[in-house]
N, CA, C and O atoms as a GROMACS GRO file, in nm:
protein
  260
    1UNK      N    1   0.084  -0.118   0.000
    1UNK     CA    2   0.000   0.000   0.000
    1UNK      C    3   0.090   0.125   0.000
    1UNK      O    4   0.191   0.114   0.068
    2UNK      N    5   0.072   0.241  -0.063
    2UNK     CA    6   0.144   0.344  -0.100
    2UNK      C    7   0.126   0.397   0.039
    2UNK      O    8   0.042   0.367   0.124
    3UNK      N    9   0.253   0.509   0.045
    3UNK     CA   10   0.208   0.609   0.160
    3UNK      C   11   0.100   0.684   0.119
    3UNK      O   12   0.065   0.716   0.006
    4UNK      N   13   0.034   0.715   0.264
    4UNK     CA   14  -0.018   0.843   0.265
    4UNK      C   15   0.002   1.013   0.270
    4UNK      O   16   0.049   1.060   0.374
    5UNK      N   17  -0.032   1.102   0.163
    5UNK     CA   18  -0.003   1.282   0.221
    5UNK      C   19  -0.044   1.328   0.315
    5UNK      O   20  -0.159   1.323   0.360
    6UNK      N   21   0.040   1.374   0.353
    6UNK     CA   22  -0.024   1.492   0.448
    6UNK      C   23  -0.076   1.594   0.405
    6UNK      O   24  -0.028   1.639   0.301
    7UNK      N   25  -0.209   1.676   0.477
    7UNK     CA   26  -0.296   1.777   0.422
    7UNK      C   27  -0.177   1.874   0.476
    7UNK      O   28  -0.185   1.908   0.593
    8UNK      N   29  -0.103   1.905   0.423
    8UNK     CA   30   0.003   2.028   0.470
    8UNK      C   31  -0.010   2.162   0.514
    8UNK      O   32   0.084   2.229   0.557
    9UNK      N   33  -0.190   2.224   0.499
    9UNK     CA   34  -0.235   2.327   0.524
    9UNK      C   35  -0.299   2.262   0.697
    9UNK      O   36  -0.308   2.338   0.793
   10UNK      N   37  -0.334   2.127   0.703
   10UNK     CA   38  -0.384   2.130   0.811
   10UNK      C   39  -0.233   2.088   0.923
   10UNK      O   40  -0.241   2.123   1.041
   11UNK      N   41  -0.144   2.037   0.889
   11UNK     CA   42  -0.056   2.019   0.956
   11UNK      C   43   0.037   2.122   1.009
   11UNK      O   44   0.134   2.107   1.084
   12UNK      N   45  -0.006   2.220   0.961
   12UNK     CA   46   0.030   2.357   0.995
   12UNK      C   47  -0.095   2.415   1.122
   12UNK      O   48  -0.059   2.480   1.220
   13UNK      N   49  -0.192   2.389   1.104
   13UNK     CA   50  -0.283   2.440   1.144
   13UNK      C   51  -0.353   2.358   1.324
   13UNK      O   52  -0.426   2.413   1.406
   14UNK      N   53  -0.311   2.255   1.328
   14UNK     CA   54  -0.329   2.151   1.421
   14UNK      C   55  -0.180   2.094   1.499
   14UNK      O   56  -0.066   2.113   1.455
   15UNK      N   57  -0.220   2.011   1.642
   15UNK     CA   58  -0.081   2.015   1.671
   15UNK      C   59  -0.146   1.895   1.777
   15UNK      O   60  -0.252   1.917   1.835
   16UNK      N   61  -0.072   1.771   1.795
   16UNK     CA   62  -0.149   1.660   1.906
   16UNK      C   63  -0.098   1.684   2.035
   16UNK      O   64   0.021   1.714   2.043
   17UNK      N   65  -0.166   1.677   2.135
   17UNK     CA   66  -0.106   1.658   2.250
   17UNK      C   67  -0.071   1.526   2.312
   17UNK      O   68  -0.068   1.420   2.250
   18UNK      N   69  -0.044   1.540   2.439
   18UNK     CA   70   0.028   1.402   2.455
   18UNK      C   71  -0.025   1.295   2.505
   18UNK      O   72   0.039   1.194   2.535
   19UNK      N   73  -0.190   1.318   2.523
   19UNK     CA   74  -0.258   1.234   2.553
   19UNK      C   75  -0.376   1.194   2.401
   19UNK      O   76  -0.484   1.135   2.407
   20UNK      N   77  -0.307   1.248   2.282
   20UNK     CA   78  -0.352   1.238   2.190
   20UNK      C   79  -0.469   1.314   2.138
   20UNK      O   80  -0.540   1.264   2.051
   21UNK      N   81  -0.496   1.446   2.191
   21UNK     CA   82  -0.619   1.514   2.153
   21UNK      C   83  -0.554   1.581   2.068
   21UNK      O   84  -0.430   1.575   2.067
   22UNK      N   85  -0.648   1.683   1.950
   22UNK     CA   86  -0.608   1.761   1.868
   22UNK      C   87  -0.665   1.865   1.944
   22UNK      O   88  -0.769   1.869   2.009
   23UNK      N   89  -0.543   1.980   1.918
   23UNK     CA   90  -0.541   2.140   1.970
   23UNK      C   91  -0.531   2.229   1.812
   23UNK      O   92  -0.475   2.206   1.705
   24UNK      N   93  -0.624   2.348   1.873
   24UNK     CA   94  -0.607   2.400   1.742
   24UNK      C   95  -0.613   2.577   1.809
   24UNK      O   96  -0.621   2.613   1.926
   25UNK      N   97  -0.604   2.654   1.691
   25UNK     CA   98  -0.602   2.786   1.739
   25UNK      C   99  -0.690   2.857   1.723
   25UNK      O  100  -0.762   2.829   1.628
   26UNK      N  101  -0.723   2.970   1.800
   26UNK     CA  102  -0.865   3.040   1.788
   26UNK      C  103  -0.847   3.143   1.678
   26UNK      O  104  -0.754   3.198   1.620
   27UNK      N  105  -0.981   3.144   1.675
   27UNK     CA  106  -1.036   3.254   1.512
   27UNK      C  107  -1.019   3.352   1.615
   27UNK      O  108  -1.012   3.328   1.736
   28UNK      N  109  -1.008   3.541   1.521
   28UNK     CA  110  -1.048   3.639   1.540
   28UNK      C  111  -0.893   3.716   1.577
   28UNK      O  112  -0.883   3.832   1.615
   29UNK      N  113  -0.822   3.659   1.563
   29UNK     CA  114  -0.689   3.732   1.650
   29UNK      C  115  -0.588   3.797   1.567
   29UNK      O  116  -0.499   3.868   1.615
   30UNK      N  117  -0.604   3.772   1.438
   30UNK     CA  118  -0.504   3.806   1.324
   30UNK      C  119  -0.492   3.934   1.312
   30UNK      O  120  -0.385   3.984   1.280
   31UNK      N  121  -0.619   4.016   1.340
   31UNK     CA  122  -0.630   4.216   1.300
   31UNK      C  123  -0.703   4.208   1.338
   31UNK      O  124  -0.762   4.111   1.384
   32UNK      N  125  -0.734   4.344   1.328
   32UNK     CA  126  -0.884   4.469   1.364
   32UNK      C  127  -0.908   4.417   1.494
   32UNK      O  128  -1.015   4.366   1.528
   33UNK      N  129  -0.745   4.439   1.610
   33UNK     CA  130  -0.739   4.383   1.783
   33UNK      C  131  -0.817   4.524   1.813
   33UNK      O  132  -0.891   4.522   1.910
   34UNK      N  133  -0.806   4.661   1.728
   34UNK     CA  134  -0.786   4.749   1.811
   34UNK      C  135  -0.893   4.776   1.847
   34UNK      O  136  -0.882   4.871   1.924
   35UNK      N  137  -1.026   4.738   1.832
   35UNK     CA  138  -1.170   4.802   1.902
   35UNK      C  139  -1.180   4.662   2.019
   35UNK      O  140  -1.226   4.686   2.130
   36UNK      N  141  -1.138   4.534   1.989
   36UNK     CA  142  -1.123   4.444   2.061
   36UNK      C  143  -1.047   4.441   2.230
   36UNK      O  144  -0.927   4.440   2.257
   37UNK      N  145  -1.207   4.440   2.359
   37UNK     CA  146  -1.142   4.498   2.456
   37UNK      C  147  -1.027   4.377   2.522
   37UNK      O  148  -1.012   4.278   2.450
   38UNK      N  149  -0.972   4.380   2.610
   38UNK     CA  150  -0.842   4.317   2.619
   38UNK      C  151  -0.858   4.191   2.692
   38UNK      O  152  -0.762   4.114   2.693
   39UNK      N  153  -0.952   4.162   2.746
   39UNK     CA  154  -1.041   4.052   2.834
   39UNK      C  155  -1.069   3.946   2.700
   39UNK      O  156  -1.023   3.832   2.690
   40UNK      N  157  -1.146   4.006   2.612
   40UNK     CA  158  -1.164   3.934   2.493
   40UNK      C  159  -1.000   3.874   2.418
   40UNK      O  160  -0.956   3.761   2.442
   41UNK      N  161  -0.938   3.963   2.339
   41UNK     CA  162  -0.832   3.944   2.334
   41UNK      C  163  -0.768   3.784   2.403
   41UNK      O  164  -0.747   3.676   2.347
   42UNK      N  165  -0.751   3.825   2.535
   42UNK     CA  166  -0.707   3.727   2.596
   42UNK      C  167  -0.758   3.568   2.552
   42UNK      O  168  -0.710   3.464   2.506
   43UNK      N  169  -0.894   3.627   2.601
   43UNK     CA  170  -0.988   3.506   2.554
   43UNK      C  171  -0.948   3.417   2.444
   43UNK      O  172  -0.972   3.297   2.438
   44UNK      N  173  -0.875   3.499   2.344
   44UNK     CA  174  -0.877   3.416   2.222
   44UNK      C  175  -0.752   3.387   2.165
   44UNK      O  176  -0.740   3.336   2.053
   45UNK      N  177  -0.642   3.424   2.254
   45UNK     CA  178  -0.541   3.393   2.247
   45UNK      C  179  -0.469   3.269   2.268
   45UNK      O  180  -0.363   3.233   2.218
   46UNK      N  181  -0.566   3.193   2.374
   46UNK     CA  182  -0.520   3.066   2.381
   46UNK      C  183  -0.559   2.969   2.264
   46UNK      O  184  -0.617   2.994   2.158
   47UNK      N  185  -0.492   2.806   2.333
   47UNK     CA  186  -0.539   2.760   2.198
   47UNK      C  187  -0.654   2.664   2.272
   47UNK      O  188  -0.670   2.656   2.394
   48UNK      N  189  -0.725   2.599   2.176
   48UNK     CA  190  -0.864   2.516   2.225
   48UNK      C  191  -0.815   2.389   2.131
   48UNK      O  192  -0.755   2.369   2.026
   49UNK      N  193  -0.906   2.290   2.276
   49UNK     CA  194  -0.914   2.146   2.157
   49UNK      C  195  -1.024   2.135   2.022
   49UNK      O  196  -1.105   2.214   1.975
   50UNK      N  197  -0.988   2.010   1.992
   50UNK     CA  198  -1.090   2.038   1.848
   50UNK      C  199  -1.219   1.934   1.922
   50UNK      O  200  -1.225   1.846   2.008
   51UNK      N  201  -1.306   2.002   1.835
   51UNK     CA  202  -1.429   1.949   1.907
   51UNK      C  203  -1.451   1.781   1.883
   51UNK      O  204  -1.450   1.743   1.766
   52UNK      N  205  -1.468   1.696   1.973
   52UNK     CA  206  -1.502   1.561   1.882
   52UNK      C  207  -1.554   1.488   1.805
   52UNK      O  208  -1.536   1.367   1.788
   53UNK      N  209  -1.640   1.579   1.739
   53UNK     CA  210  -1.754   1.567   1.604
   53UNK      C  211  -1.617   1.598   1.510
   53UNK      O  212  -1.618   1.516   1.418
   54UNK      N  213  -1.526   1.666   1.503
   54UNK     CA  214  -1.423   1.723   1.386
   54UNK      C  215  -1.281   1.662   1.364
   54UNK      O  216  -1.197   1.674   1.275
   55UNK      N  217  -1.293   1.563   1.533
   55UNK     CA  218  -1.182   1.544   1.527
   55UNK      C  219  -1.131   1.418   1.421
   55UNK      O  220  -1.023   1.387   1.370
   56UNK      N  221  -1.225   1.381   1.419
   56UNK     CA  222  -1.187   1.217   1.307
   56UNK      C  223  -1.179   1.280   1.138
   56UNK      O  224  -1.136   1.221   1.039
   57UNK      N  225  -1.234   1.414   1.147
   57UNK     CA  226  -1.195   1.441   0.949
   57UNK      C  227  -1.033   1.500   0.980
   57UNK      O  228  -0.944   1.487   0.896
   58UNK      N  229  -1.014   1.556   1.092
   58UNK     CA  230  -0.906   1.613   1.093
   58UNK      C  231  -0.772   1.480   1.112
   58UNK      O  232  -0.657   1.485   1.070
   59UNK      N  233  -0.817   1.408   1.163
   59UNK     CA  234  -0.713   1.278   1.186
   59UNK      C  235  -0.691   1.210   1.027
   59UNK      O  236  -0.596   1.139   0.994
   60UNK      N  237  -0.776   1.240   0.963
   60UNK     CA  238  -0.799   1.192   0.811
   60UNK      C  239  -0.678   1.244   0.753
   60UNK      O  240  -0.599   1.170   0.695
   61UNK      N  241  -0.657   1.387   0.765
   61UNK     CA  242  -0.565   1.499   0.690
   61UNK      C  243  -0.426   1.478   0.746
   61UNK      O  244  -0.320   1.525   0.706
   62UNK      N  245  -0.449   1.400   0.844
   62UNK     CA  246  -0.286   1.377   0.904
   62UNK      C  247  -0.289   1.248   0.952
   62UNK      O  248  -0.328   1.213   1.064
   63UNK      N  249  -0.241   1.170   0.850
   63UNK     CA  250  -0.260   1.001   0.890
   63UNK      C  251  -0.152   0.990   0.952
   63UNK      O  252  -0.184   0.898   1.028
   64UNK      N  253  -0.057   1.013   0.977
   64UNK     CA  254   0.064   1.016   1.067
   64UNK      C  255   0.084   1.099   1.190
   64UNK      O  256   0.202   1.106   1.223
   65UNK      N  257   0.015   1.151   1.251
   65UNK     CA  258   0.024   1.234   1.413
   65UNK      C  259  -0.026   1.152   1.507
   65UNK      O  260  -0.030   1.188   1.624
   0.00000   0.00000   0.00000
C-alpha cells in the first residue's frame, strides 16, 4: 500500500497533544485587535481542543500524528 499525504495546510494548522487530543487555534486574532477589549483578546489567544464531532476528518488529513 502506497504512503499516505499529508494535508500540509492542516498540519500547519493543528498540533497533538500528549494524551492524543487535537489542539487548534482560535479565530479572530489576526487584526482589527484594536476596538477588541483586552479581556476578549485574551480570551482568544489561547489555543482550544478540536471538538469531537471534527476530530476524526481532521485525523484523516494527518494520517501520521
Amino acid at each position: 500500500m502506497p504512503k499516505l499525504k499529508t494535508r500540509r495546510a492542516a498540519a500547519k494548522r493543528f498540533e497533538v497533544t500528549g494524551s492524543g487530543k487535537l489542539r487548534r487555534r482560535k479565530a479572530f486574532k489576526s487584526h482589527l485587535l484594536e476596538h477588541k477589549n483586552a479581556k476578549r483578546r485574551l480570551r482568544i489567544s489561547g489555543k482550544s481542543d478540536v471538538h469531537e464531532r471534527d476530530a476524526d476528518n481532521v485525523r484523516l488529513m494527518l494520517p501520521y500524528l
